[in-house]
N, C-alpha and C positions, 0 to 999 in steps of 0.2 A: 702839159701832158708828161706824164715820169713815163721814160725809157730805160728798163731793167733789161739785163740779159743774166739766160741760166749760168753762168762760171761766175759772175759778180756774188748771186744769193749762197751757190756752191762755196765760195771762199767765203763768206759772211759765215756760214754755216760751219764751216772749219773752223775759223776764227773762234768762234765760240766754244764749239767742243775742245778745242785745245788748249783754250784762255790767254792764246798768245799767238801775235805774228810767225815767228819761231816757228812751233809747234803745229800753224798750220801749213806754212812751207813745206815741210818737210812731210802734214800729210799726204798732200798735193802733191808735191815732187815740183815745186816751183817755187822761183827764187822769193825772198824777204820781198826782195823791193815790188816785185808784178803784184803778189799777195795786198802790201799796203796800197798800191796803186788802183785797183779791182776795189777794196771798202771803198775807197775815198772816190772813185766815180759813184762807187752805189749810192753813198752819202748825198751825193751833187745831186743824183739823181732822184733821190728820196725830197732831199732839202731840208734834212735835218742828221745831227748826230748820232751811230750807232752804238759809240762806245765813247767810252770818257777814258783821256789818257791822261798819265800823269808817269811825264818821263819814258821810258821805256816801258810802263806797266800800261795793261790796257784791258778796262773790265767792260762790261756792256752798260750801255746806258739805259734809263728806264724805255725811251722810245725805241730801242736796240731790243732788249726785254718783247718787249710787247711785241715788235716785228718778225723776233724772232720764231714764234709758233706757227705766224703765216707764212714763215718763205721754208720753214720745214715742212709744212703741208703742202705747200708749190711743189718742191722740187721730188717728194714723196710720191704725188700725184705723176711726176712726168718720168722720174723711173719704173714707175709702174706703167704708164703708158710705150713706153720703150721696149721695157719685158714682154706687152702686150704684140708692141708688131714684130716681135722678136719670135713670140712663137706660131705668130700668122704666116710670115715668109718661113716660116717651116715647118708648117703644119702640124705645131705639137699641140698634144688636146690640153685643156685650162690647166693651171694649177687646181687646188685647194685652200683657199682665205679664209682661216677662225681667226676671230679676236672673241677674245677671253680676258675674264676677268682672272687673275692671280690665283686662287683658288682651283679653277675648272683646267687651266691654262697648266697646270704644272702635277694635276692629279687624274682627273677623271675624263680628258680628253686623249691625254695620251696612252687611258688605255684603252679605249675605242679606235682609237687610229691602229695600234696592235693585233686589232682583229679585224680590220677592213681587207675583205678577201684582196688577192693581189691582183686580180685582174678587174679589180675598179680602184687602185691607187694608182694616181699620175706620178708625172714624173717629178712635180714640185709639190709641196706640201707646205704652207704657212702658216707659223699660228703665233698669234701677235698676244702676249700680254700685255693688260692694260685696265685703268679706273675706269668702272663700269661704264660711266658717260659717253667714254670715248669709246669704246667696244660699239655703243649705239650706232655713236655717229660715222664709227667706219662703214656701217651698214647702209646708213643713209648715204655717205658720202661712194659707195659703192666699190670701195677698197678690203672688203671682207665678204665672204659670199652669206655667212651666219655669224651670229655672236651670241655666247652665252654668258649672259649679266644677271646678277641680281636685280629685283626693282626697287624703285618703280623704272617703267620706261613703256613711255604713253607716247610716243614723238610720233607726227603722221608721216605713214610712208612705209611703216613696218609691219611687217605679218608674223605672229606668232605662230609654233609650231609645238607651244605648249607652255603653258604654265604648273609651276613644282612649288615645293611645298618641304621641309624638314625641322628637325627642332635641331636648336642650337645645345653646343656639349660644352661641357667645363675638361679644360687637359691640364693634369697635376704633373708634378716631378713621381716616377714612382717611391721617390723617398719621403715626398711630402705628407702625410698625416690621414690626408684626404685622399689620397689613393687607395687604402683600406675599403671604405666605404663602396658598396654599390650603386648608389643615388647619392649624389650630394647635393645639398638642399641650400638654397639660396641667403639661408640666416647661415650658413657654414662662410660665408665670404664676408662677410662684418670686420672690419677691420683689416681684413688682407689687400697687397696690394695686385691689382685685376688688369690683365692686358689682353685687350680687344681693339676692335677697327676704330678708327679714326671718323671717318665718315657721317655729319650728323643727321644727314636724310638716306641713310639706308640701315644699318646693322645698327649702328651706334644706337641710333631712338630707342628699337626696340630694347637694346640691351639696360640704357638708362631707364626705363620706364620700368623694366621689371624692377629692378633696384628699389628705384624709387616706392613701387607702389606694396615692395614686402617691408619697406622703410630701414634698407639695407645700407651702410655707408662705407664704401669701402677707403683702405686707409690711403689707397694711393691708387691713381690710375693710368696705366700706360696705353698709350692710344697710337698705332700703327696701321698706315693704307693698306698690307698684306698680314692676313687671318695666317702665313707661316712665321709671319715674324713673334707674333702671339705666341703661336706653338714652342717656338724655340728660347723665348724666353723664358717659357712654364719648367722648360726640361732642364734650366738653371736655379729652379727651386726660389725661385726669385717672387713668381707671382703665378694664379691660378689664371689662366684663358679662358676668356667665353668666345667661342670660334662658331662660324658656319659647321655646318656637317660635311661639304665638300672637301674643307681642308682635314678633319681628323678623321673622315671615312677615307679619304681616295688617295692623299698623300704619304707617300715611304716617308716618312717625317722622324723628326729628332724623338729620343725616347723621352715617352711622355705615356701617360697613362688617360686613357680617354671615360668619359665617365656621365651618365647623363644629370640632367636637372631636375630638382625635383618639379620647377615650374616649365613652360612652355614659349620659349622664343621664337618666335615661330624665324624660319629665315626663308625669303620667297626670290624665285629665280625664274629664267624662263632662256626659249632659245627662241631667235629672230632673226630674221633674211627680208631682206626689201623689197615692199608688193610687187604688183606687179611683175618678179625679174625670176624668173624660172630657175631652180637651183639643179644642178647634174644629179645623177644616179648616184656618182660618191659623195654628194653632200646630205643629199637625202637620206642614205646609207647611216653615214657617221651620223647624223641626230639621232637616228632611232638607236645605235650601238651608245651613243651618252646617254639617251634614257633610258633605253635597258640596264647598261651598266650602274648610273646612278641609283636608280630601284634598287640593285640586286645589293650595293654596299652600303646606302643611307638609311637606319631604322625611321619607320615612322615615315617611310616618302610616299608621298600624297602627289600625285597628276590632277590639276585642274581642267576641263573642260578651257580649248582656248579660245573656243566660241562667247566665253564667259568672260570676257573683260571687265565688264562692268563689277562683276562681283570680287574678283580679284584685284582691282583696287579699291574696292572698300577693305580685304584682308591688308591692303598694302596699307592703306593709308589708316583706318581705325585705329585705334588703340587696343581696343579689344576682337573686336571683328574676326581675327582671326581663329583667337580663341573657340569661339563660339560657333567656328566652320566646321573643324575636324570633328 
């Protein structure tokens, strides 16, 4: 039977972010030697190696790797449970828990949070960014009260509070050429080089597939997990973005010139809280203020029925589907 205790995973956890015994001594406030003493019980007690040394260097090992996202989600879970009876024994009412994707997380949530009257803001306020998947599964996992992701996300256990709908925009350097134009048309990026998301089961498909199917070839593709890092390349005159609408409607972004397509990407999102688990009057609040606000700054935004699942993953997952909805 492995017997862990929480300061053992704690220092594992230092260890890593600081990528050295050293480093994590000192974030700890405990000496070298407890530090190395603490891995090398956890070790005993795992029965395998967390990190590969070589002399004084010491990087993680692949089973160190792999250990490491589940003793970060341990110790995640039990700070947060600590917070939990921290505001029981003093009777402070919940936080607030968004996980957000990057996008929503840095534009169009914070300014819903802006206009949530003040006598439904608590006294803590969360909002976690993060790759759509794990926005889910903080949901499920019950460490976020909502999350607003892209899709798809079909996982049981989760209740929709709506499904959205926008077309995706091209953002230019305003010196770029195609800044002029009103509509830039999808044969205009033939040979440029194009920076969009990373991701090949969410944005990316869509984005490859229009490509592909106007038999566009672009000269070079840069591919990044965040729709601002896109942005901030384009405003280097480097390369044109094809982004979500959340990041070139909702973010104070680098100067860039935003500009629509002439074809239609669709880009599909949705916000989600886990069944059965009753959400507060400020949670409730804040989704309707992100849908509102989303509406009032994304052209072309579309609210699905979220009674409609079925049909909003055929928009998610078809190739054309969506097309054929609006």
């Amino acid at each position: 039977m492995i017997s862990m205790e929480i300061r053992e995973l704690e220092v594992f956890l230092a260890v890593v972010s600081a990528g050295s015994i050293t480093g994590a001594a000192r974030l700890l406030d405990r000496s070298q030697s407890q530090v190395t003493r603490l891995v090398q019980d956890l070790e005993t007690s795992l029965g395998f190696n967390l990190f590969d040394r070589n002399g004084p260097r010491i990087t993680p090992s692949d089973k160190g790797i792999a250990f490491h996202a589940e003793a970060e989600r341990f110790i995640s879970g039990m700070d947060h449970l600590r917070e939990r009876a921290r505001r029981i024994s003093l009777m402070e009412p919940d936080p607030i828990e968004i996980a957000s994707t990057p996008a929503f997380a840095s534009g169009i949530i914070p300014l819903a949070l802006a206009e949530l009257p003040e006598a439904l803001l608590p006294h803590s306020i969360y909002l976690r960014s993060m790759p759509a998947e794990a926005a889910v599964q903080a949901v499920l996992a019950r460490t976020a009260d909502f999350c607003v992701t892209s899709l798809p996300a079909e996982q049981p256990g989760l209740e929709a509070h709506g499904f959205f709908q926008g077309r995706c925009v091209a953002a230019v350097s305003p010196q770029d050429p195609l800044a002029a134009k009103d509509v830039i048309s999808i044969s205009d990026l033939a040979g440029r080089t194009i920076a969009t998301l990373a991701n090949p089961f969410r944005l990316r498909r869509r984005v490859d597939q229009a490509l592909e199917a106007a038999n566009v070839r672009a000269g070079r593709i840069i591919a990044t997990s965040v729709a601002m890092n896109a942005v901030q390349i384009a405003s280097t005159g480097m390369a044109v973005a094809i982004v979500e609408p959340a990041t070139a409607y909702g973010v104070q972004s680098a100067p860039v010139t935003v500009r629509p397509l002439d074809i239609d990407i669709p880009f599909l999102w949705g916000i989600f809280s886990a069944a059965s688990r009753p959400l507060s009057a400020t949670a409730q609040e804040l989704i309707q203020l992100i849908i509102r606000i989303a509406s009032a700054r994304i052209p072309d935004f579309t609210a699905h029925d979220p009674t409609k699942a079925g049909q909003v993953a055929e928009m998610t997952y078809g190739g054309g589907a969506a097309k054929e909805a609006l």
